[in-house]
DOKOLSE-26777 format. One record per residue (C-alpha): residue in three letters; z, y, x. Coordinates in nm, 4 decimals. Example, Ala and Ser with C-alpha at 12.3 -4.5 7.8 and 13.67 -1.06 7.14 Angstrom:
# residues 2
PT resn       up    north     east
PT  ala   0.7800  -0.4500   1.2300
PT  ser   0.7140  -0.1060   1.3670
***
This chain:
# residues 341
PT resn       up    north     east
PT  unk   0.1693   3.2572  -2.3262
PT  unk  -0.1135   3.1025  -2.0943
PT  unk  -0.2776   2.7942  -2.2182
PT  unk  -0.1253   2.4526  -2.0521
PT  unk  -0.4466   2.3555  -1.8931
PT  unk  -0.5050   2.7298  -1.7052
PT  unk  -0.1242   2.7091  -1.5966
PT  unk  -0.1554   2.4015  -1.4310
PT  unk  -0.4768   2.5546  -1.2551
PT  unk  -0.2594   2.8515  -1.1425
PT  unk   0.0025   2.6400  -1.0061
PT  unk  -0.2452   2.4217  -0.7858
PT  unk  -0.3587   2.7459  -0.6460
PT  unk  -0.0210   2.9237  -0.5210
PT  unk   0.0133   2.5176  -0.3868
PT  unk  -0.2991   2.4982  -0.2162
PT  unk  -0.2536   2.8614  -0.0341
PT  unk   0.0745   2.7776   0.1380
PT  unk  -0.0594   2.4190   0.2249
PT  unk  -0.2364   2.4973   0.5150
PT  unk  -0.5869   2.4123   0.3631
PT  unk  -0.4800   2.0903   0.1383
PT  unk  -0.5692   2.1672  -0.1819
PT  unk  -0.2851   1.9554  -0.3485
PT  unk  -0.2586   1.8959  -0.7218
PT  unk   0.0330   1.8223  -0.9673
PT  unk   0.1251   1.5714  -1.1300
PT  unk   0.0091   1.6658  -1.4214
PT  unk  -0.3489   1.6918  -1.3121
PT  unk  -0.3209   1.3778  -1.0824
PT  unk  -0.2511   1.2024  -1.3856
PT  unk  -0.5283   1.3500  -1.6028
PT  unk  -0.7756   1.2679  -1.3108
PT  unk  -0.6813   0.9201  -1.2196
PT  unk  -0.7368   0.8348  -1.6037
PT  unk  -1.0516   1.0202  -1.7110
PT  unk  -1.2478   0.9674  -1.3140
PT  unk  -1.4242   0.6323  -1.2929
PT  unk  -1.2788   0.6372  -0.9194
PT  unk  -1.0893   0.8546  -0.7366
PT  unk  -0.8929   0.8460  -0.4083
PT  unk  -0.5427   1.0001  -0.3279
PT  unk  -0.3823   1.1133  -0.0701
PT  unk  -0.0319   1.1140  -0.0532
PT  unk   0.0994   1.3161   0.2250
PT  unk   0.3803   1.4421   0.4433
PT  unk   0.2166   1.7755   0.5286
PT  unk   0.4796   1.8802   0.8128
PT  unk   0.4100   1.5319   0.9756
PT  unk   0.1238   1.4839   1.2424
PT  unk  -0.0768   1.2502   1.0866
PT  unk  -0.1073   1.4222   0.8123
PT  unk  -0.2504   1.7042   1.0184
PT  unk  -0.4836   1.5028   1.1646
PT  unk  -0.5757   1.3952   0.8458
PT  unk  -0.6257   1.7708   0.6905
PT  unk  -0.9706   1.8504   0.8331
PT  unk  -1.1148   1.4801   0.7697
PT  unk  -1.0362   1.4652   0.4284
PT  unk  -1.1686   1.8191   0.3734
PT  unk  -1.5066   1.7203   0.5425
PT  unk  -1.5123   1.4021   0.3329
PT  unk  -1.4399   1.6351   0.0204
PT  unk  -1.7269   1.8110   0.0740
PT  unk  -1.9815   1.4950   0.1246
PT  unk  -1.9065   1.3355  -0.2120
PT  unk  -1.9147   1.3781  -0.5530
PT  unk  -1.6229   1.1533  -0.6185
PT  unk  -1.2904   1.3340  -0.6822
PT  unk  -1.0794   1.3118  -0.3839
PT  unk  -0.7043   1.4450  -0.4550
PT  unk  -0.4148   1.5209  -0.2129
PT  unk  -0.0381   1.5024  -0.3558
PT  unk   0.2103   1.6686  -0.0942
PT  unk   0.5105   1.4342  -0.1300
PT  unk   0.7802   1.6922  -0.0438
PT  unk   0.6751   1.8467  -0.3895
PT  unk   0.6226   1.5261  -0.5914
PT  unk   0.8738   1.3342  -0.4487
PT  unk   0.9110   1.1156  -0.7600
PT  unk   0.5456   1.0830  -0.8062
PT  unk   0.4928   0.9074  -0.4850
PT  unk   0.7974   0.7141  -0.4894
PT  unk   0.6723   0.5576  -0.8003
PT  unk   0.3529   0.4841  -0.6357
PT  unk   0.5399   0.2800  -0.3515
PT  unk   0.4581   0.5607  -0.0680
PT  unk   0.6607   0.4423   0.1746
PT  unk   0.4760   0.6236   0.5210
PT  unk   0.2396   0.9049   0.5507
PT  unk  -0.0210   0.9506   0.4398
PT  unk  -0.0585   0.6691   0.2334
PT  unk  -0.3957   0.6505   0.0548
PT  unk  -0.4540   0.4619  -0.2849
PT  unk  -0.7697   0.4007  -0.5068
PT  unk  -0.7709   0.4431  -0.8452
PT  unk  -1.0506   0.2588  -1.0294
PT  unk  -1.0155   0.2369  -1.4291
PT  unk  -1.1740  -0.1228  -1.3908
PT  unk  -0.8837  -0.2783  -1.1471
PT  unk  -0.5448  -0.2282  -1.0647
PT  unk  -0.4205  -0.0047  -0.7632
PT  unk  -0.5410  -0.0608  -0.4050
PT  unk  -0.4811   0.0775  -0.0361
PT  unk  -0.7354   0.2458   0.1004
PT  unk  -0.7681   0.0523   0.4242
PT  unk  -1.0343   0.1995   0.6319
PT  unk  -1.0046   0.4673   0.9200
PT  unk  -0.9312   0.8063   0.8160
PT  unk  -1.2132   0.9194   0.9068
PT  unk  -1.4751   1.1523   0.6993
PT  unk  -1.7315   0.9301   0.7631
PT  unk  -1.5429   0.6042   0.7027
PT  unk  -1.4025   0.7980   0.3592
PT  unk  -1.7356   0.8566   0.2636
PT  unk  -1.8926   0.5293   0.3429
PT  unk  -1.6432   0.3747   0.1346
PT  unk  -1.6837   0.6106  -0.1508
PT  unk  -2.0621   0.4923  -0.1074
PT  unk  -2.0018   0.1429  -0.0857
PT  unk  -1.8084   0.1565  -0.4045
PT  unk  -2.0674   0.2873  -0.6370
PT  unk  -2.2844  -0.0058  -0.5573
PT  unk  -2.3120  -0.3795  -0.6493
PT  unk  -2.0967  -0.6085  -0.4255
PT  unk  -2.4232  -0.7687  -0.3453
PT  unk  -2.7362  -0.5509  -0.4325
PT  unk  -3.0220  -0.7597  -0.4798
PT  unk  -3.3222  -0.6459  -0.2195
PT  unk  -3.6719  -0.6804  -0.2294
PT  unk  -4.0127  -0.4846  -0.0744
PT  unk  -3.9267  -0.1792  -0.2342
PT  unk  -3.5502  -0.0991  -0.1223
PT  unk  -3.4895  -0.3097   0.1676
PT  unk  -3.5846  -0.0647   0.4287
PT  unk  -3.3672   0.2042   0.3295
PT  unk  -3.0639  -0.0563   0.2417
PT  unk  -3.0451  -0.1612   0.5414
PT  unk  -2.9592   0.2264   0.6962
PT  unk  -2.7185   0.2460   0.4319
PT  unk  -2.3996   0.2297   0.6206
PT  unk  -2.2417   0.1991   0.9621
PT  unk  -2.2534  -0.2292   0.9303
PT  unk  -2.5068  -0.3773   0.6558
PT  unk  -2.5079  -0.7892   0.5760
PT  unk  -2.7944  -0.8864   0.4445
PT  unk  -2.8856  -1.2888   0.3406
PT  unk  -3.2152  -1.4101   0.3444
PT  unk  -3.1495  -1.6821   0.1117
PT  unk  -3.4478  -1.8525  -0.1259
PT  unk  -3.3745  -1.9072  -0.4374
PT  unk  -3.3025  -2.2948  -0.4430
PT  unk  -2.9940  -2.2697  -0.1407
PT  unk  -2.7109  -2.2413  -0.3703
PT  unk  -2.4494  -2.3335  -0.1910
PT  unk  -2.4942  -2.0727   0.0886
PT  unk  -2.5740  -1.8110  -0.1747
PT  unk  -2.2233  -1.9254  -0.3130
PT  unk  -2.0512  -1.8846  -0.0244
PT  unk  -2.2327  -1.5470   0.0615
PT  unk  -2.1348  -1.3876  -0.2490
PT  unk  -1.7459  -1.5354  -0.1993
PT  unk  -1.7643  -1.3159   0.1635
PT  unk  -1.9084  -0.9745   0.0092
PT  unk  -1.6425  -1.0067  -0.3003
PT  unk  -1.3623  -1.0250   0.0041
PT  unk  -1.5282  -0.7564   0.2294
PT  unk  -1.7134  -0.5254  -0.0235
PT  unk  -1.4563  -0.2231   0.0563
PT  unk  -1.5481  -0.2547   0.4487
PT  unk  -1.9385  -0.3399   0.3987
PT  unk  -2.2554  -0.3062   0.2378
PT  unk  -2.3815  -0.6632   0.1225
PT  unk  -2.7391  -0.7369   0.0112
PT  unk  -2.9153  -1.1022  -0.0635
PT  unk  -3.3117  -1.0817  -0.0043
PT  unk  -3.4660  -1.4402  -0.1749
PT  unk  -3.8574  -1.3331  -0.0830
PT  unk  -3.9721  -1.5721   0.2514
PT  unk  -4.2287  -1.2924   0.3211
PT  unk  -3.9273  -1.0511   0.3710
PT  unk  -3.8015  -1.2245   0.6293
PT  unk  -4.0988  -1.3263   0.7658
PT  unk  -4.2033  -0.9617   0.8260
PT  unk  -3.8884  -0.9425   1.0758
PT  unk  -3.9337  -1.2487   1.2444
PT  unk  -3.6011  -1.3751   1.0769
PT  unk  -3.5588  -1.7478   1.0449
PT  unk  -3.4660  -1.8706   0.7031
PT  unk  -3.1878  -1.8839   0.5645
PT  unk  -3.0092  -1.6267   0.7921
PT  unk  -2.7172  -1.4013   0.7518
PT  unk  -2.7838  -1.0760   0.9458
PT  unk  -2.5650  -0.7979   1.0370
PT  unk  -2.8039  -0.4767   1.1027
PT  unk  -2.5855  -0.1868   1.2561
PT  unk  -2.8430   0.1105   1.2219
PT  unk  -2.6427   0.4394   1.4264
PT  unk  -2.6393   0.1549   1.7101
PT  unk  -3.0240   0.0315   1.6666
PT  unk  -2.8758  -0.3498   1.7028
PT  unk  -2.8538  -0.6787   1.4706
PT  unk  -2.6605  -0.9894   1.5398
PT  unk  -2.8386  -1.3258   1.3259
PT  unk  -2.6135  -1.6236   1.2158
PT  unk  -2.9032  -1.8805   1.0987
PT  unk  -2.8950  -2.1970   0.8993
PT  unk  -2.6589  -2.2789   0.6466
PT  unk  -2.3110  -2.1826   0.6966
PT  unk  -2.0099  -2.2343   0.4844
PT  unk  -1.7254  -1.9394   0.4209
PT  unk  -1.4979  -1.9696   0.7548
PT  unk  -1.8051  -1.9595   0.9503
PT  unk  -1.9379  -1.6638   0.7899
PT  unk  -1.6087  -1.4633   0.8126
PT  unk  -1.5951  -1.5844   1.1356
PT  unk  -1.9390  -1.4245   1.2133
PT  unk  -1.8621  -1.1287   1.0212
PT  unk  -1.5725  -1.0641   1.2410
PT  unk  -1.7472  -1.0883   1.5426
PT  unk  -2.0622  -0.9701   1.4578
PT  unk  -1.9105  -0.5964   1.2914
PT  unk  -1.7076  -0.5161   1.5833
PT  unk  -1.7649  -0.2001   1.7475
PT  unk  -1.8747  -0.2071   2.0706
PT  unk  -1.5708   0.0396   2.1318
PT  unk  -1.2887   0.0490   1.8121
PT  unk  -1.0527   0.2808   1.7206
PT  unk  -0.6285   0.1600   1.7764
PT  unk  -0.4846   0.2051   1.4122
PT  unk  -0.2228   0.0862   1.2804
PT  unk  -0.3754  -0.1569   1.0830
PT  unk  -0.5237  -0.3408   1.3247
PT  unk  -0.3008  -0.2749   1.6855
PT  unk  -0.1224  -0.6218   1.6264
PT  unk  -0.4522  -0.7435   1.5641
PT  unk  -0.6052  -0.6188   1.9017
PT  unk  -0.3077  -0.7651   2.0944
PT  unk  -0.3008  -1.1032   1.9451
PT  unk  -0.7106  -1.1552   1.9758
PT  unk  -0.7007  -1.0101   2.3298
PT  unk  -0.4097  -1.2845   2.4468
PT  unk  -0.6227  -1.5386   2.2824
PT  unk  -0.9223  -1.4486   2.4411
PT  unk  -0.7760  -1.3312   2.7662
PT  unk  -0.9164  -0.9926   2.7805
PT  unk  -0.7673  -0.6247   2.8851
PT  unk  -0.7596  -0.3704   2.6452
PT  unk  -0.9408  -0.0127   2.8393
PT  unk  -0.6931   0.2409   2.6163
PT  unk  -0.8527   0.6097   2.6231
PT  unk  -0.6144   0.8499   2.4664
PT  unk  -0.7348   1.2079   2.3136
PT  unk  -0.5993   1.4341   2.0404
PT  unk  -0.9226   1.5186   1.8851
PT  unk  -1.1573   1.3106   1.7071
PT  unk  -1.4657   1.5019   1.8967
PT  unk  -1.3065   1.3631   2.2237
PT  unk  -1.2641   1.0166   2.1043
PT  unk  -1.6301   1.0187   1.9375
PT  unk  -1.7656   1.2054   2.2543
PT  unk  -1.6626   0.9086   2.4620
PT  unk  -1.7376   0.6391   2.2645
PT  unk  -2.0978   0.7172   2.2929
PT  unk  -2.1267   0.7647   2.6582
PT  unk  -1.9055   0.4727   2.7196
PT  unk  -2.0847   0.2394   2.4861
PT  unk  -2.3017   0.0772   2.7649
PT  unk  -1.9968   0.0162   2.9748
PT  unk  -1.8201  -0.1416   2.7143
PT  unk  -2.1071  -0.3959   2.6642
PT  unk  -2.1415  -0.4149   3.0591
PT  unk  -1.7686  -0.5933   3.0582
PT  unk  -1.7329  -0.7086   2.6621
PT  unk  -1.6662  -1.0587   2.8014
PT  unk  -1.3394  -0.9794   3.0128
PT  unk  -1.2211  -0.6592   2.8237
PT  unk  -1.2023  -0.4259   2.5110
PT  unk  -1.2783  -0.0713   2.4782
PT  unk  -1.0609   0.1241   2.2571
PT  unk  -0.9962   0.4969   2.1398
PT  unk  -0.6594   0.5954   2.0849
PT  unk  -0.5184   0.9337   1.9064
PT  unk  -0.3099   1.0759   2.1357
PT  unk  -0.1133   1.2344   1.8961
PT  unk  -0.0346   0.9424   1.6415
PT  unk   0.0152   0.7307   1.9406
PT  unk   0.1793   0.9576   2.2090
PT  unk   0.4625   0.7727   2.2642
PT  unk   0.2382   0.4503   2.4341
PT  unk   0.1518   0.6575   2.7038
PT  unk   0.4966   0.6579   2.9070
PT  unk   0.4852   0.2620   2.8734
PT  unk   0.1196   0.2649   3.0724
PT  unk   0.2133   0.4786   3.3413
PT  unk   0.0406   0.7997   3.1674
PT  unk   0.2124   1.1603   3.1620
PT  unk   0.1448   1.3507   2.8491
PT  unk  -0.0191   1.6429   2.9809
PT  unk  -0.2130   1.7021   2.6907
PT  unk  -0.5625   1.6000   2.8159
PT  unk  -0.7433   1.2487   2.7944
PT  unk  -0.6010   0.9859   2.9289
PT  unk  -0.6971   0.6338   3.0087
PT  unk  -0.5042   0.3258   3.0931
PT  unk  -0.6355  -0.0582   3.1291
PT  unk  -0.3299  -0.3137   2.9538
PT  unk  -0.3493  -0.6593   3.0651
PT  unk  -0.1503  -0.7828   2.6977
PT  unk  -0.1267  -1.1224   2.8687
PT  unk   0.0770  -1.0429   3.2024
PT  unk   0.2001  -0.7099   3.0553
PT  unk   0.0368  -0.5505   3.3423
PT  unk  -0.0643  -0.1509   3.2498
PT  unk  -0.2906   0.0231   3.5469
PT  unk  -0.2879   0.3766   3.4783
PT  unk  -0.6052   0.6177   3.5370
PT  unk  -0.4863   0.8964   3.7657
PT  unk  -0.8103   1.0811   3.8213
PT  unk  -0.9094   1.3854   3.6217
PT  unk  -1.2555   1.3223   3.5321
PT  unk  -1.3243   1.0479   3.3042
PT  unk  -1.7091   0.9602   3.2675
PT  unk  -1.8777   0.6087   3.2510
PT  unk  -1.9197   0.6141   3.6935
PT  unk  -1.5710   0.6394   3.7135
PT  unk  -1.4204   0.3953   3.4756
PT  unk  -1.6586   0.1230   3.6170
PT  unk  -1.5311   0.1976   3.9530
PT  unk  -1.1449   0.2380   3.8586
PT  unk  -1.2067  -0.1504   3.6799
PT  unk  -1.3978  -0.2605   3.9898
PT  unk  -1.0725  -0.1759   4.1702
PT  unk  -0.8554  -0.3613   3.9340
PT  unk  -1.0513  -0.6561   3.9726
PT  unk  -1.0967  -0.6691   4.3046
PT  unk  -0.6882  -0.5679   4.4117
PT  unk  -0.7393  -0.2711   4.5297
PT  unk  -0.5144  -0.0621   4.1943
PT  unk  -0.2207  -0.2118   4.1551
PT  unk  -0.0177  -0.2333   3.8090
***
């Protein structure tokens, strides 16, 4: 008879070869993992469903960045399993940290996001920074806060440390209480500063500043200069566009390379028109079923629409190529009448 421990390693193989390159485990070892692993983050998935597909080859990628375990549970086969862990849509992913209870996993699912997390949740909530490690901190992630704060400004310290404790899953946080550290940037003191290294570009909040105002800055200050539609946060783009009376510029694509591809060469568009309207990526495939309501055929290839959330108004991109010339033409156009909705 085979020992328990090499049977349960057999079984995850024959799973993992007819899962279409998920390498899901069992219960049995998702249990044993989730209690001996300091952190570990699972996957719960629908494998027949397209989001789960789309989320195959990022969580592979991420699996091979980090040392952390990563686990996949298909849900067809452990039904019960993720039923008692309140999976409810797919895929659902959880945390499990030995230190706290169970949390979502509420960042894009994304490699890089995944792995930026991971990163993030190895560290301190605020890491304390001085000559030695500030330079590389502040490359350390996609968005890094750091708070030159001297020692005797308590209360902003205070209020610092209450915004990394709520936003340490999303950021890297970092308090630096040497003058000459921020003198040597030509930062004004106290300061909170948001450094965003892959974009070479820092936004500065300075003076003392209670919570609301730093969440407030946080908000702003983090934003991408062209997001991703989720659904975590597609109420959240419709409500803040009404508010601020912008148009959302909606650029569908079924592959992440698309989306990423451009995002970079429509990044100095999108801070061209930031005041009146939002860039955003969209998966085509997660999201296919916006595209009839914005005057879009599904053809398969990128698409882009601009949706006026205020009016209701949708103007529909008809031409084939899509590059940065074009898209500031087709909104010169809406603005000036010529495209109607």
């Amino acid at each position: 008879m085979l020992p328990k421990v090499l049977l349960v390693c057999l079984l995850d193989l024959i799973a993992a070869k007819s899962a279409l390159g998920w390498n899901h485990v069992s219960r049995a070892k998702f249990e044993y993992i989730v209690s001996e692993e300091p952190l570990a983050l699972v996957a719960f998935v629908a494998p027949w469903t397209e989001p789960s597909k789309a989320l195959e080859a990022e969580w592979l990628a991420a699996t091979s960045q980090t040392k952390t375990a990563l686990l996949s549970v298909d849900c067809k086969a452990e039904a019960t399993l993720c039923q008692e862990q309140g999976v409810i849509s797919y895929p659902a992913i959880r945390v499990f940290d030995r230190n706290e209870k169970v949390r979502r996993y509420k960042g894009t699912r994304k490699a890089s996001a995944i792995v930026s997390f991971l990163n993030r949740a190895v560290l301190p909530v605020v890491s304390t920074l001085d000559q030695n490690n500030i330079t590389e901190f502040k490359s350390g992630d996609e968005a890094v806060i750091i708070a030159y704060i001297p020692e005797e400004e308590k209360t902003l310290k205070a209020a610092f440390v209450e915004l990394a404790s709520r936003n340490h899953d999303k950021f890297t946080f970092g308090i630096a209480s040497d003058k000459t550290l921020a003198k040597a940037v030509n930062i004004q003191i106290p300061s909170v500063v948001v450094h965003k290294p892959k974009e070479g570009e820092q936004e500065v909040l300075p003076g003392p500043s209670g919570i609301n105002a730093l969440e407030s800055f946080l908000e702003t200050a983090t934003a991408p200069s062209i997001g991703e539609f989720t659904r975590k946060n597609e109420l959240k783009y419709m409500r803040a566009e009404i508010k601020a009376g912008k148009s959302l510029v909606y650029y569908f694509a079924r592959t992440s390379k698309d989306r990423e591809t451009y995002r970079e060469s429509l990044k100095p568009l999108a801070k061209k028109f930031k005041e009146y309207l939002n860039f955003v990526t969209v998966d085509a495939v997660e999201y296919g079923h916006m595209l009839p309501d914005l005057g879009i055929q599904d053809t398969g290839s990128p698409a882009l629409a601009v949706f006026n959330p205020m009016y209701g108004q949708a103007f529909p991109y008809d031409q084939k190529k899509i590059t940065p010339e074009t898209v500031d033409s087709f909104v010169m156009d809406i603005v000036q009448g010529k495209v109607q909705p």
